[in-house]
N, C-alpha and C positions, 0 to 999 in steps of 0.2 A: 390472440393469446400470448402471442411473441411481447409485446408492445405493453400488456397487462405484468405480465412477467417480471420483467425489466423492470418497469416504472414501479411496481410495490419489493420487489427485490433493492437496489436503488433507495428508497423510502425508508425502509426498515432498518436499512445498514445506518443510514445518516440521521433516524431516530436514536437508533440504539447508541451513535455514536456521542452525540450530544448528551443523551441521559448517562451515560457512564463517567463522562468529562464532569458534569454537574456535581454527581455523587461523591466523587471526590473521597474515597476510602474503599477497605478491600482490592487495592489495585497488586498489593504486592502479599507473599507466602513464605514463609521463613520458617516453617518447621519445622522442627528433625537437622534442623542447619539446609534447610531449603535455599534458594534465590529465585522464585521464580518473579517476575516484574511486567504485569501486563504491556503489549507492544502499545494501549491509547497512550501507556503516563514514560513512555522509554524516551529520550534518554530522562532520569528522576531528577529533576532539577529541585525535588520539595524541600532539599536538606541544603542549597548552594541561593536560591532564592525567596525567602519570605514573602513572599505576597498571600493576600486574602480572599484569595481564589483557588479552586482547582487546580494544581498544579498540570493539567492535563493540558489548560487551555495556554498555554508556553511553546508545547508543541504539536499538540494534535491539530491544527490550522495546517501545517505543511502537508501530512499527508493526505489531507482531504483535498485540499486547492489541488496538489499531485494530481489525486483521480480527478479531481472534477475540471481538472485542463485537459487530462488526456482524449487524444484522438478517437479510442474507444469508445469511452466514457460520453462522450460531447455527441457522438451516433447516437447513443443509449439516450441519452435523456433527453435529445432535441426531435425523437421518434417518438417516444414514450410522455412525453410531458408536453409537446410542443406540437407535434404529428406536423414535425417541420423538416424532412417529408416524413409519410408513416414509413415510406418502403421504398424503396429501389428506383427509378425512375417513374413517380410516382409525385405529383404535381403538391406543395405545400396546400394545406385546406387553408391557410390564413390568407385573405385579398392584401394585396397590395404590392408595393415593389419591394425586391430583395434586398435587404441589408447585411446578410451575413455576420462576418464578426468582423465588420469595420467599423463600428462602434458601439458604444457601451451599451450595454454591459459586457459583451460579448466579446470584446477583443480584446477584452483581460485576460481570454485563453491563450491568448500566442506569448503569456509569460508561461508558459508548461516546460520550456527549454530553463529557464533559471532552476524552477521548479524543483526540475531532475539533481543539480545541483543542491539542493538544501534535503531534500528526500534522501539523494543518496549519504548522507551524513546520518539520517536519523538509522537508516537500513545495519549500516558501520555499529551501531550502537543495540541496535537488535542482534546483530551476529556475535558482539561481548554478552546482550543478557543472555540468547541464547549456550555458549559454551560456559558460563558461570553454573548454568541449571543443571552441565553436567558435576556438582561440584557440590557438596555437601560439609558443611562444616571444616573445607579443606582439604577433603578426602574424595576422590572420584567416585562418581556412584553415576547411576539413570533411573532416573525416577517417570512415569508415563508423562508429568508435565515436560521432562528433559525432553522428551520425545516430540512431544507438541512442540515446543517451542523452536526446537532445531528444524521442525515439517515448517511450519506457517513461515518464518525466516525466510529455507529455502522459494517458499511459493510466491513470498515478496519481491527476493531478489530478480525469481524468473522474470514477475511482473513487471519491475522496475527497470531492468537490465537488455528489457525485450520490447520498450518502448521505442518510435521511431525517431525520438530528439537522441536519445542513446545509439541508436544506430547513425544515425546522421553524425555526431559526435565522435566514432570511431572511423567510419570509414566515408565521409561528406568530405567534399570540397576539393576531388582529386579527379582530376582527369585522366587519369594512367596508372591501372593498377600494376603495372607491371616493370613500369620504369624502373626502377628504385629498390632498395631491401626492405626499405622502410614502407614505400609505396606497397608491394606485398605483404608484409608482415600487416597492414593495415587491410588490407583485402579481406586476409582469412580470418582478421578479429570479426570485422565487418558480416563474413561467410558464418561465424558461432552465432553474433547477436541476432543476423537474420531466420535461426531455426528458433531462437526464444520471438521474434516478433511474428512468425507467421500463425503462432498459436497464441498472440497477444490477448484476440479476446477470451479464451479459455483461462490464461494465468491471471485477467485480469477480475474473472468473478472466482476461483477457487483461492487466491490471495484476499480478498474483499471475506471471503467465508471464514475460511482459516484467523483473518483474525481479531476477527466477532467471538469465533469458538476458542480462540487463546483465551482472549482476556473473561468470556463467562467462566472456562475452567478455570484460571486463577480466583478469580470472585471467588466461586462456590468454597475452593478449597481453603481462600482467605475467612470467610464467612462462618468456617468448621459445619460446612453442609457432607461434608465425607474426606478422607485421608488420601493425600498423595501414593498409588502403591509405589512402593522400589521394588524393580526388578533385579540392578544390581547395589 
């Protein structure tokens, strides 16, 4: 059921994520002096580059290859799609000998470290549309989408920020946490990013949800399927 789960969980996201890149309209809301910008089309290159496509597909490639480098991620669906193993010490069903990810296709994942690097830029550009959405024609306001969009942001960050190439990246490659100010001071970054990755798998399917369910509620309210309410 685990393995069921995953693999159409998984499926559904990376359908729904293609068909919305495709569609290529209702990604963004401007009512009322709105800004909300769905996170598939963030950052909006449609106004900075002409092309004849989706402007989705510019950058929604990064955060996909993101998850589908991550170490989480590569469990889930080499379980789920490959039963490469299904479980836990639990022998692969495929005959043959092991290749891992020492070649292709598969050892395109140990580019998950650059990864993090281009992700973490798009994430930078999600935390502007997010505090834009608190913003209304110039005038601070919170509208329910303000709300969405600051949540799925925060669930991204936890995701991204809780990964173990980001861990590795703040407190990797040091023999002595204690030698030094600098050696410490990198410890207890190392001590925060370790309580976002012990719950990786968790941030990494309620970030995956969050924001499927940003960019449908932008749609619908792009669409004029019903009104952003403001609360303030």
């Amino acid at each position: 059921m685990a393995l069921l789960l995953s693999g159409g969980g998984l499926a559904i996201f990376g359908v729904y994520a293609a068909v919305v890149a495709i569609i290529g309209d209702n990604y963004e809301y401007t009512e009322g002096g709105a800004q909300y910008l769905s996170p598939f089309y963030s950052p909006n290159l449609d106004s900075i580059v002409d092309v004849p496509f989706s402007p989705a597909f510019l950058v929604i490639w990064i955060p996909l290859l993101f998850r589908a480098s991550c170490y989480y991620y590569r469990k889930a669906y080499y379980r789920a799609y490959f039963l490469s193993p299904p479980a836990c010490v639990v022998a692969p069903r495929a005959p043959g000998r092991y290749g891992g990810e020492a070649r292709l296709p598969f050892i395109l994942n140990n580019a998950h470290r650059y990864m993090l690097y281009l992700v973490s830029i798009v994430v930078a550009f999600l935390w502007y549309d997010a505090i834009r959405a608190f913003f209304f024609g110039g005038s601070f306001g919170v509208g329910l989408g303000s709300l969405i969009m600051l949540a799925n942001v925060i669930f991204l960050s936890a995701f991204t920020f809780g990964c173990n190439s980001f861990r590795h990246l703040v407190g990797g490659r040091l023999d002595c946490f204690t030698c030094s100010a600098r050696a410490r001071m990198r410890h207890g970054a190392w001590r925060r990013v370790s309580v976002l990755n012990g719950r990786h798998m968790e941030w990494a399917w309620i970030s995956m949800i969050s924001v499927g369910l940003t960019d449908l509620y932008i749609r619908l309210l792009a669409g004029g399927v019903f009104d952003d309410p403001r609360i303030i």
